[in-house]
C-alpha positions, 0 to 999 in steps of 0.5 A, a space after each residue: 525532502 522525502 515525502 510519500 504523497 498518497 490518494 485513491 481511497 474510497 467506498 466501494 462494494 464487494 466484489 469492487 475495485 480500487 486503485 491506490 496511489 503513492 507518488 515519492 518525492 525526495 528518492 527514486 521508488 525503483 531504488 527502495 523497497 516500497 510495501 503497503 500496509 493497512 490498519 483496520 479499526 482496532 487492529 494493528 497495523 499489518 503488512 499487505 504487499 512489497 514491492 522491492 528494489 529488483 521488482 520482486 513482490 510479495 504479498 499477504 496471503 489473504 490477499 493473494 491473487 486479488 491485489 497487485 502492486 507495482 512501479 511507474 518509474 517515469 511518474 515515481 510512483 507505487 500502485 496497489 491494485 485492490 481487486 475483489 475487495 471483501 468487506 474485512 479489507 475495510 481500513 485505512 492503507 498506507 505506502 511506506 519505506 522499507 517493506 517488512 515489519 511496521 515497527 521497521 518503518 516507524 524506527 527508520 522509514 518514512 510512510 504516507 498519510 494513509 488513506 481510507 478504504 471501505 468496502 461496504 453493500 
């Protein structure tokens, strides 16, 4: 069964910093690309950073140099790293496969259940 399972949300402040989690089952993470992405209260759902097959990353560039994704192979699962978290990173955050284009995965991936992170003084 393919199943993304996803934890690591919270409040924080500005200037805090979260580590969030999403452990696959069903398919090994190092062999898909694996992206995050995030959907702020009435906005869309927009890509944040990707991390594919051959460990290349990318991310969105308002979070550039604050955020870091990465794999543990051994424990299956996809890490972002959210550091100098701005209030306007408020949103719930999903890990999904492919990377790309929400629309993407929605037709042929699977995604997480999401989970809610809001950066708050």
């Amino acid at each position: 069964q393919v199943q993304l399972n996803q934890s690591g949300g919270g409040l924080v402040q500005p200037g805090g910093s979260l580590r969030l989690s999403c452990a696959a089952s069903g398919f090994t993470v190092d062999d898909y690309h694996i992206g995050w992405f995030r959907q702020a209260p009435g906005k869309e759902r927009e890509g944040v950073s990707c991390i594919k097959r051959d460990g290349t990353t990318s991310y969105e560039d308002s979070v550039k140099g604050r955020f870091t994704i990465s794999r543990d192979k051994a424990k299956n699962t996809v890490y972002l790293q959210l550091n100098s978290l701005k209030p306007e990173d408020t949103a719930i955050y999903y890990c999904a496969t492919p990377c790309g284009k929400w629309e993407e995965i929605r037709a042929n991936g699977y995604w997480g259940q999401g989970t809610q992170v809001t950066v708050s003084a």
